[in-house]
C-alpha positions in Angstrom: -5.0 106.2 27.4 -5.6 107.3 31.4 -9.0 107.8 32.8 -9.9 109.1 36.1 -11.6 106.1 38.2 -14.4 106.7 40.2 -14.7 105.2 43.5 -18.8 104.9 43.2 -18.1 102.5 40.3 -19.7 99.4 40.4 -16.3 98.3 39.7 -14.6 99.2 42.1 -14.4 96.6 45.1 -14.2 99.4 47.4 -10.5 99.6 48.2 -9.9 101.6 45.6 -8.7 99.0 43.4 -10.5 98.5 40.0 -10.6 95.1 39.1 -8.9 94.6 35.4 -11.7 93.5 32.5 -11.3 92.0 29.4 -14.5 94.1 28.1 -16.6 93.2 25.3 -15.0 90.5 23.3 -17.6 90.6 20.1 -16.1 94.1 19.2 -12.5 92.5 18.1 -12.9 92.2 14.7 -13.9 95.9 13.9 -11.6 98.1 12.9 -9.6 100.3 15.6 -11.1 103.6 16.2 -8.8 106.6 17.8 -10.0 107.3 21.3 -11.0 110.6 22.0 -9.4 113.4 23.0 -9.9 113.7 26.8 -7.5 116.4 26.7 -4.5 114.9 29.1 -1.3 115.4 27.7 0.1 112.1 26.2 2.2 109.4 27.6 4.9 108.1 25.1 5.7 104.1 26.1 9.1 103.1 24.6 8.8 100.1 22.3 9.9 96.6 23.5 13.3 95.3 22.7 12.6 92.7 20.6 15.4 90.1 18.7 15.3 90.9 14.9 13.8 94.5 15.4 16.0 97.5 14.3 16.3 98.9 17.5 19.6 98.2 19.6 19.9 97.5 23.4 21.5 99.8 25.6 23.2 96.4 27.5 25.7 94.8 25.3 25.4 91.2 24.2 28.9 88.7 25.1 30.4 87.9 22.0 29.6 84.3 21.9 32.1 83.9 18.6 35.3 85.5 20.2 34.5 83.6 23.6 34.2 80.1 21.9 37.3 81.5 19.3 39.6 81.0 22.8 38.1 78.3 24.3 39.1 76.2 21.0 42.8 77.8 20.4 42.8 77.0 24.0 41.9 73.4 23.9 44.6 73.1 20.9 47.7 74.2 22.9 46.6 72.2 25.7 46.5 69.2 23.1 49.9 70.2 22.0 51.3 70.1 25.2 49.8 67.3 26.1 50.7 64.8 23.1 54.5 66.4 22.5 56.1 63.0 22.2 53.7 61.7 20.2 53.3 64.9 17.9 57.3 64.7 17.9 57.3 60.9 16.3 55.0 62.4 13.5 57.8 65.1 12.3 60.5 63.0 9.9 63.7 62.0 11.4 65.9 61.5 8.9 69.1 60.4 11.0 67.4 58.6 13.5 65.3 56.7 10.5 68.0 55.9 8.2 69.7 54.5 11.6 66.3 52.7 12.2 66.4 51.0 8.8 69.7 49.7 8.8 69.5 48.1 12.2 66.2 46.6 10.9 68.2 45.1 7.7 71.1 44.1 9.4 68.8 42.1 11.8 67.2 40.4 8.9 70.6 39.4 7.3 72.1 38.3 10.4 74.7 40.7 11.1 73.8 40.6 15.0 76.8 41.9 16.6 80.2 43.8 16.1 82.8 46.4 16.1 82.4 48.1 12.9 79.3 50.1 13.8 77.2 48.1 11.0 76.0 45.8 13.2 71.8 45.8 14.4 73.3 45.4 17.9 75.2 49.1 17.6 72.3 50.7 15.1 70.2 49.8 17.1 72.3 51.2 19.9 73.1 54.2 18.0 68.9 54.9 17.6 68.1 54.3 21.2 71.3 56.9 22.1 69.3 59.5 19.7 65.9 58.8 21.4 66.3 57.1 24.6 62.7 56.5 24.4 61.6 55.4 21.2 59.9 52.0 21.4 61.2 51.1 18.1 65.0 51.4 19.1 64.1 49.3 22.3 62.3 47.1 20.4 64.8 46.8 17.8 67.4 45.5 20.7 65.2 42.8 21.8 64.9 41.2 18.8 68.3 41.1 18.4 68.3 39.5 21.5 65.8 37.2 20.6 67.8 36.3 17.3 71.2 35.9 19.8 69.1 33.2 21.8 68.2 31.4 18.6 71.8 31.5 17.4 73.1 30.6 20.7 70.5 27.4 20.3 72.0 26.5 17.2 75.1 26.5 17.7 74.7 24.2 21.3 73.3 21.8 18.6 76.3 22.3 16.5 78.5 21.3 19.1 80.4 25.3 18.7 80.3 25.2 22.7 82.5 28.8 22.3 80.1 30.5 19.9 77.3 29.4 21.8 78.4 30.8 24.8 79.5 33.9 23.2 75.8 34.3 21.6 74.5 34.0 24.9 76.5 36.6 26.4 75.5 39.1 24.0 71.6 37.9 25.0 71.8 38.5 28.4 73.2 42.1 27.6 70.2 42.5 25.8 67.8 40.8 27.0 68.8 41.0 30.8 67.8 37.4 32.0 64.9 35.0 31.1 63.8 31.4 31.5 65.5 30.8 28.2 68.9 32.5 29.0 68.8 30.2 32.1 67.9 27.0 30.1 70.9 28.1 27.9 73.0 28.8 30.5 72.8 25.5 32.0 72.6 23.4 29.2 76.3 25.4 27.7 77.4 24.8 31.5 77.0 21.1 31.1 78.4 21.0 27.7 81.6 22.6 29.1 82.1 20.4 31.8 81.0 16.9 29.3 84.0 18.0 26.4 86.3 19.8 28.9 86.2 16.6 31.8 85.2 17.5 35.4 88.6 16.4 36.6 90.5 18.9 34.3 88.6 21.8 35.5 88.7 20.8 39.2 92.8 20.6 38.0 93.1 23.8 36.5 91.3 25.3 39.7 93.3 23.8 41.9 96.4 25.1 40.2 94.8 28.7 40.1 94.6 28.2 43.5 97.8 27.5 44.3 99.2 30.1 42.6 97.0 32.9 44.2 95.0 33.3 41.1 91.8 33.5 43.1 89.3 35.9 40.7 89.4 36.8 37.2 88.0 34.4 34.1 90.7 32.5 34.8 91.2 32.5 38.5 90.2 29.6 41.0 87.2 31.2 41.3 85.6 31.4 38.0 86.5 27.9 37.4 85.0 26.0 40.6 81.7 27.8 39.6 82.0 26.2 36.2 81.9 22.7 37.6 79.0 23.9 40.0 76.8 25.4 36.9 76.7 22.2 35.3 77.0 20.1 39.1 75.7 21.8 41.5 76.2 18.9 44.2 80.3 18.6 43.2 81.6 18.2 46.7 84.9 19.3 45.7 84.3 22.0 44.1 82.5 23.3 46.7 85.1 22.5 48.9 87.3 24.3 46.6 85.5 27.7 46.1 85.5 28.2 50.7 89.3 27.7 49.6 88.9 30.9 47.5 87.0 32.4 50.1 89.4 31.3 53.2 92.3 32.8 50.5 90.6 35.9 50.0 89.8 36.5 53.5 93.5 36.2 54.8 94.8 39.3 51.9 91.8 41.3 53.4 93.1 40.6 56.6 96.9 41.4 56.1 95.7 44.9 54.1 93.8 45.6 57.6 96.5 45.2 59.8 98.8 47.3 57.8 96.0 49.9 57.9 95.8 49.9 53.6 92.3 51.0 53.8 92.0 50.9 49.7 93.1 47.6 49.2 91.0 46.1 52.1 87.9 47.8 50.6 88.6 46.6 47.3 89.1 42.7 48.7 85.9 42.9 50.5 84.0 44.2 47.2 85.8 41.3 45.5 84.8 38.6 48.3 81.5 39.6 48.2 80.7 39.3 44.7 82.6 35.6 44.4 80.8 34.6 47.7 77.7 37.0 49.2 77.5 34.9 51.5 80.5 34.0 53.2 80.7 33.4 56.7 83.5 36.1 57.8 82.5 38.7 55.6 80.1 40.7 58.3 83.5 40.7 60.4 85.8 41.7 58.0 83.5 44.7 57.0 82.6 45.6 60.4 86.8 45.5 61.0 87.2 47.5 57.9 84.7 50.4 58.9 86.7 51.0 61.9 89.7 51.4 60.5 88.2 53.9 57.9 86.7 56.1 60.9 90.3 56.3 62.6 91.9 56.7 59.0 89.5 59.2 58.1 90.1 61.5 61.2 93.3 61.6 60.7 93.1 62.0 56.9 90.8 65.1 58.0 93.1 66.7 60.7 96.1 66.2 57.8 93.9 68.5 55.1 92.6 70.8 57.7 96.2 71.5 59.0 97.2 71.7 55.2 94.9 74.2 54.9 95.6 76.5 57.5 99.2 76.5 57.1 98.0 77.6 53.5 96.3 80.5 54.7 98.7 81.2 57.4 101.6 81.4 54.5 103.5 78.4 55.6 103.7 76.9 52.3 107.0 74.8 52.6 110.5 75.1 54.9 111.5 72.7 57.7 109.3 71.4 59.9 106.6 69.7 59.8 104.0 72.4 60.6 103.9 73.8 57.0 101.4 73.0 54.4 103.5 71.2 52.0 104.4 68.5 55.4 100.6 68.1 55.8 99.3 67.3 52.6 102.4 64.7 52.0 101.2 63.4 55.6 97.3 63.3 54.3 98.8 61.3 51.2 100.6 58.8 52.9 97.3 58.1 54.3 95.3 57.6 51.5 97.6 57.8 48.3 94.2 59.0 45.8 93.1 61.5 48.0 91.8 64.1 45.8 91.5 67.2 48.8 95.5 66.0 49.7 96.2 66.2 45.7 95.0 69.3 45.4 96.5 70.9 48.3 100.1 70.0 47.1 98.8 71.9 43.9 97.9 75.1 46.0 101.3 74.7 47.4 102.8 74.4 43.7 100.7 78.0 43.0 102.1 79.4 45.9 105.2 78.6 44.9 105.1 79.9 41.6 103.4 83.7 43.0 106.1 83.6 45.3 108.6 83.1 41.8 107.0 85.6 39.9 107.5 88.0 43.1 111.0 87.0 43.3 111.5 87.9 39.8 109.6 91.5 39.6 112.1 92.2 42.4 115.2 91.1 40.2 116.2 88.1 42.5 116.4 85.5 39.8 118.6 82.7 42.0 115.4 82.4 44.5 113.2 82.8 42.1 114.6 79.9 40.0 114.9 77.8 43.4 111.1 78.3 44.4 110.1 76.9 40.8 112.4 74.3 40.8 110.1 73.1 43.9 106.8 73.8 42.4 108.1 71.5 39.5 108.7 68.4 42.3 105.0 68.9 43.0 103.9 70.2 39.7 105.7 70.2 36.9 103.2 69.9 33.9 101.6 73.6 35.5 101.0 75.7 33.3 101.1 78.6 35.3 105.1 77.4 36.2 106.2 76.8 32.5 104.8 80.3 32.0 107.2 81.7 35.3 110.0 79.9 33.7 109.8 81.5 30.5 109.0 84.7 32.1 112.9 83.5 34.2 114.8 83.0 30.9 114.2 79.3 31.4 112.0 77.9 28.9 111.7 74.7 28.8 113.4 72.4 26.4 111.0 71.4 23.0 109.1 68.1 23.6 109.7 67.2 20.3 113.3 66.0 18.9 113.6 67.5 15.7 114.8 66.2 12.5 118.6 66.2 12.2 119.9 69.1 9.6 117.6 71.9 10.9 119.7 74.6 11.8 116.7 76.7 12.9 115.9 74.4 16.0 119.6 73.2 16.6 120.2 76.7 16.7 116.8 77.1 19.6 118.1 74.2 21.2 121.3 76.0 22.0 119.2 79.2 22.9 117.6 76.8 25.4 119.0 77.4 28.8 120.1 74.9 30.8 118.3 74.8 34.2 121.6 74.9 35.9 122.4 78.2 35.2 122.1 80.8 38.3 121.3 83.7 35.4 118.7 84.5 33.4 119.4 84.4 29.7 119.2 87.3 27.5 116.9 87.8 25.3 118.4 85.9 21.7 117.8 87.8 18.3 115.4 85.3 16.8 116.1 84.3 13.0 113.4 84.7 9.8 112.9 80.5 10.2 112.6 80.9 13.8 110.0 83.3 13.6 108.2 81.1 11.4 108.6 77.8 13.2 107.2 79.5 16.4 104.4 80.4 14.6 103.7 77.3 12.7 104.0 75.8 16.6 101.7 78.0 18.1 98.8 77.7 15.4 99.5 73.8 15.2 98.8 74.8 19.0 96.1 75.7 18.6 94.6 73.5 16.5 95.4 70.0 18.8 93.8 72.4 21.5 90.7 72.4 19.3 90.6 68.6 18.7 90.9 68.0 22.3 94.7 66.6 22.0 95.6 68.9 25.1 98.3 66.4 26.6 98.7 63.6 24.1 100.0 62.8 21.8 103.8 63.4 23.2 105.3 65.8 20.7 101.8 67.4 18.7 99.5 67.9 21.8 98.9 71.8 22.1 100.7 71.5 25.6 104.2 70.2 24.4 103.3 72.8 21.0 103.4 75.7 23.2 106.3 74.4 25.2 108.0 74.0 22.0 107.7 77.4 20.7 108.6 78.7 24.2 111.8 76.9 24.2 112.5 78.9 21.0 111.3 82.2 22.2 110.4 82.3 25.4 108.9 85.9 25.3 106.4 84.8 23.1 103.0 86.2 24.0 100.5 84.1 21.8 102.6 81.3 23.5 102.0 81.8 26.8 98.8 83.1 26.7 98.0 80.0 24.6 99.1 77.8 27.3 97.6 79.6 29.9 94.4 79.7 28.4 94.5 75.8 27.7 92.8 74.6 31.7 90.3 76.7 30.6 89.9 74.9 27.2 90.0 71.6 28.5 87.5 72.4 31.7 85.0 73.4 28.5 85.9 70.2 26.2 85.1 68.4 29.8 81.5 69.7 30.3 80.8 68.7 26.4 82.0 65.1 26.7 80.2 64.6 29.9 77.0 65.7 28.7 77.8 63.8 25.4 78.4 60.5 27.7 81.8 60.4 25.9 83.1 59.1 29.5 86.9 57.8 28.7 87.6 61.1 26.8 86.2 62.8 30.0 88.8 60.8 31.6 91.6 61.9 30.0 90.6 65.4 29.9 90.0 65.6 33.7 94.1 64.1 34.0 95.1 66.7 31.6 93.4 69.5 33.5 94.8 68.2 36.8 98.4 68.5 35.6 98.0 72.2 33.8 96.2 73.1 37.0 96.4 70.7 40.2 95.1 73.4 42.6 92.1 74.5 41.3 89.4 73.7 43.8 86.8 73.1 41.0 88.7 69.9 39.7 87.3 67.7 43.4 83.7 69.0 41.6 85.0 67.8 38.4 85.9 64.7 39.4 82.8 64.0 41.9 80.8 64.8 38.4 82.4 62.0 36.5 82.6 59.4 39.0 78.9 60.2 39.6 78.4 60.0 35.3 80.8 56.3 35.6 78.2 55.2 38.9 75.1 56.1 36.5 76.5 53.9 33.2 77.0 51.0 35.8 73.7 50.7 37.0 72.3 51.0 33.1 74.4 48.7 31.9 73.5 46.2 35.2 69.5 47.3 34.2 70.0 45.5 30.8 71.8 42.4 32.3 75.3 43.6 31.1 77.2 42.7 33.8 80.9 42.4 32.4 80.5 46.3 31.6 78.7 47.4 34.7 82.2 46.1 36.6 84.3 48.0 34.9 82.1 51.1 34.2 81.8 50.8 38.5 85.9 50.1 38.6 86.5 53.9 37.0 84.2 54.8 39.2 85.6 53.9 42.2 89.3 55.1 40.8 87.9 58.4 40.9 85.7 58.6 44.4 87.1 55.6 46.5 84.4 56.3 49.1 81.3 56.9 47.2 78.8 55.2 49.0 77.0 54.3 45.8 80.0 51.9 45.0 78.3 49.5 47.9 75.1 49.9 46.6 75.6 49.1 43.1 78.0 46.0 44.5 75.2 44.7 46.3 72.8 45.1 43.2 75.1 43.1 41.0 74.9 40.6 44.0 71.9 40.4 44.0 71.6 39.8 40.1 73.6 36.7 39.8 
C-alpha cells in the first residue's frame, strides 16, 4: 500500500529520503489484518516467476534435450569416421576369412610354397591382395617366412645344398633380409663352394668368360661372386669379376660409338648392378648422356617434321620432306620410339581417308594402291580391313577350314585376290553362308568378351570378323564389330590395369596398337603401364624379392626406355645387395 511521506517526519533524514524500517517485530505472529482504505486506487504487482509455479515465462527456455540429442549423434559419426578400418574388421568377410584359414592350415601342414594356389605362401598372398592392409595377411607371410628359414636350416643340415638354397630364396622374398637370411646365406655359400671345389667354379667362370657369357645365373659373373660369398679374400676371383667388368665395359663402348643409344643404356644398367662400383662406369655414363642429348634432338626435329608434314598433307610421295620419310627417319633413331610408331599410324589413317575418298569418287585402282600402302605400315588396322571390304577386297579367312565344306570353299573362291584392278561384285550369298557368317560374327563377339582380341590365331574376335568379311564383305555387324573392337580392348585395358593383371595389360595394349596404331591416346596408355610395371618393381624390391623386381623393371623399361625412374629403381636394387 502507498502512503504520502511527510518531510517533518522524524524519519526522514532530511533529504527527502525515508530511511526503510523493519517496524515492530513482536507483532509477527498475529494474524494479518487488511489495511485500510486510504482511498488510492490500487496497484496490481505481477507475481514472480518462480520454477514449479503454473505460470509460464514470456522468454523461452533452450531445449537442453534436443541440444544434447545432437551433440551425442554428433559424437557417434565422428566415432564412425574415425574408427572406419577398425569398424570394417568387425563386419564378416567371408572370402577374405575362408582365404585366411586356409593359409593358416596350410602353414601348419607345411605346404609353404607353390604353384597351385594352395599353398600359405599364395593364400596368404591372395588375403593381403583383398586387404592390402590387414595385419593378419601380413602377418601370415612372415611366418611363412619364418617357417622357410627353419626349413632352409634343416635342410643345410641334411646336406640338400639345392633345397636349402631354394628355401632361402623364398625367405628373403618374404622376409626381405635379416641377420638370419645372412647367416644362411653364407653358410649355403660355403657349402657350395666345399661340395662343388673352388677350382671347378673358378673353371666354369673362366669358361663363361671366354665365351662372352658375362651375366645371367650362369654367366662369369654370377659364378666369381659364388667363390667370393663363401671367400671373400679369393684373389682370383676377384681378378676374374674386373674381367667381367673390363668385358662389359668394351660392348658399352662399341654400342656408343655406333650411336645405339638403347643397347649402351641397357649395358651400363647391367654393369652397374654386377659391379656399382666400377672404376669407368662415371665415364661411360657421362659418355652415354651426351650421346642421348644429340640423339634426342634429332629424334625430336624427326617427330616435329613428321608432324607438320602431317598437318600440311604430305603424307607420303618422293622426297624426303613428307611425313611418312620423317617418322622412318625418327625410327631409325631410336627403333621403340612410341611418338615415331604412332606417327607412321597417322600416316596409315591418312592413307586409308584418302582410300575411302578414292572409292566414294569411283576410282577403285588408287583407292586399292593407297591401302595397299597403309597395309606396309599397318596392316592389322581395323579401320583398313574395313576400307577393303568396303573395295571388294575382303580379306582372306584366318582360319583354314576343314576339307569338304563347300560353304567356305565356295567363300574362298568369292575371296578376291588382291591382284585384281576391280572391285568384285557383290556374290549372292548361300543359306550355309548366311549361317556361317553369323555363327562367325557372334563367336566374334564372344572372344571379344573374354578378352581374346588378337589371339588365339584363328578364334580371336579379330581374325572372326575377318573371317566373316572374307565371306561377305558387306556385312554390317561385321564391320562394325571390328570397328568397335579398339574401343573394347582400350576398356578391357583400364580393367586389368586397375586389377594389377599387368601381362594381360600387356597384350591388350599390342592388340590395341595394331587395330589402331595412330591413336594419340595409346603413348598415355603405354606411359600408364610402364608407370603400373615401375610401381610392382619397387614392391616386389620392398619385400626383398629381387629376381621379380628385375624383370617387373625389364617390361618396364620395354615400354618407356627413358623413364627416369628406371635409374632410380636400378640404383635402389644397388643399393640392396
Amino acid at each position: 500500500m502507498s502512503r504520502n511521506r511527510d518531510l517533518n517526519d522524524p524519519g526522514n533524514n532530511g533529504n527527502g529520503r525515508t530511511e526503510p524500517k523493519l517496524g515492530n517485530l513482536d507483532q509477527l505472529d498475529r494474524p494479518h489484518v487488511p489495511a485500510p482504505d486510504d482511498g488510492l486506487p490500487p496497484i496490481k504487482v505481477e507475481p514472480a516467476y518462480r520454477r514449479g509455479s503454473g505460470v509460464k515465462s514470456p522468454y523461452k527456455r533452450p531445449n537442453w534435450f534436443l541440444i544434447v540429442l545432437i551433440v551425442v549423434l554428433l559424437a557417434a559419426v565422428g566415432g564412425l569416421w574415425f574408427n572406419e578400418s577398425r569398424l570394417r574388421n568387425l563386419v564378416p568377410r567371408t572370402d577374405f576369412d575362408d582365404v585366411l584359414h586356409r593359409g593358416q592350415v596350410a602353414l601348419q601342414q607345411g605346404h609353404l610354397d607353390g604353384s597351385d594356389g594352395t599353398s600359405a605362401r599364395e593364400l596368404f598372398e591372395a588375403a593381403r591382395a583383398l586387404e592390402p592392409d590387414n595385419d593378419a595377411a601380413r602377418q601370415g607371410l612372415n611366418d611363412v617366412g619364418r617357417a622357410e628359414i627353419a626349413r632352409a636350416d634343416a635342410a643345410l643340415q641334411a646336406g640338400k645344398i639345392d633345397d636349402a638354397s631354394q628355401a632361402l630364396t623364398n625367405a628373403r622374398e618374404l622376409l626381405g633380409g635379416g641377420s638370419d637370411v645372412d647367416r644362411l646365406t653364407q653358410a649355403i655359400a660355403k657349402a657350395q663352394v666345399s661340395s662343388g671345389n673352388t677350382y671347378t667354379l673358378v673353371a666354369q667362370a673362366q669358361q663363361a668368360l671366354s665365351d662372352n657369357k658375362l651375366d645371367g645365373p650362369d654367366g662369369a659373373a654370377a659364378l666369381y661372386q659364388r667363390v667370393l660369398a663363401a671367400e671373400p679374400d679369393n684373389a682370383v676371383a676377384r681378378h676374374g669379376m674386373d674381367q667381367v667388368g673390363d668385358a662389359m665395359a668394351a660392348q658399352i663402348q662399341k654400342a656408343l660409338s655406333a650411336n645405339d643409344v638403347a643397347t649402351a643404356s641397357a649395358g651400363i644398367d647391367r654393369l652397374a648392378a654386377v659391379l656399382p662400383n666400377y672404376a669407368q662406369l662415371p665415364t661411360l655414363r657421362a659418355s652415354l648422356s651426351a650421346l642421348q642429348a644429340q640423339a634426342n634432338s634429332a629424334l625430336t626435329d624427326a617427330i616435329n617434321q613428321g608432324n607438320d608434314a602431317l598437318r600440311a598433307g604430305r603424307i607420303d610421295g618422293d622426297g624426303n620432306d613428307t611425313a611418312l620419310a620423317h617418322f622412318k627417319a625418327a625410327l631409325a633413331i631410336d627403333p621403340n620410339n612410341a611418338q615415331a610408331k604412332a606417327g607412321l599410324g597417322q600416316v596409315a589413317q591418312a592413307l586409308v581417308v584418302q582410300a575411302n575418298a578414292a572409292i566414294d569418287a569411283g576410282d577403285a585402282d588408287h583407292a586399292r594402291q593407297l591401302l595397299d600402302q597403309a597395309d606396309a605400315l599397318a596392316p592389322g588396322s581395323a579401320d583398313l580391313i574395313a576400307a577393303r571390304a568396303r573395295l571388294g577386297q575382303p580379306p582372306v579367312p584366318p582360319v583354314v577350314p576343314p576339307s569338304g565344306n563347300k560353304a567356305t570353299a565356295s567363300a574362298q573362291q568369292a575371296a578376291p585376290s588382291q591382284d585384281d584392278n576391280a572391285p568384285l561384285p557383290v556374290a549372292q550369298l548361300t543359306g550355309q553362308q548366311e549361317i556361317q557368317v553369323a555363327d562367325m560374327v557372334s563367336r566374334a563377339k564372344q572372344a571379344a568378351a573374354r578378352g581374346d582380341i588378337m589371339t588365339p590365331p584363328g578364334n580371336c574376335a579379330y581374325d572372326l570378323y575377318r573371317g566373316a568379311l572374307a565371306i561377305d564383305g558387306n556385312n554390317q555387324q561385321a564391320l562394325a564389330g571390328l570397328q568397335a573392337l579398339p574401343g573394347e580392348v582400350q576398356q578391357q585395358f583400364n580393367n586389368a590395369l586397375r586389377s594389377g593383371s599387368l601381362k594381360k595389360a600387356n597384350s591388350l595394349l599390342d592388340a590395341l596398337s595394331n587395330l589402331e596404331p595412330g591413336d594419340a591416346a595409346i603413348a598415355i596408355s603405354r606411359q600408364r603401364l610402364a608407370n603400373a610395371w615401375f610401381d610392382q618393381a619397387e614392391q616386389q624390391l620392398e619385400s626383398g624379392d629381387r629376381d621379380n623386381a628385375t624383370g617387373s623393371l625389364e617390361q618396364g623399361r620395354q615400354l618407356q626406355p627413358d623413364d627416369p625412374r628406371i635409374r632410380e629403381i636400378t640404383a635402389r636394387m644397388q643399393g640392396n645387395r
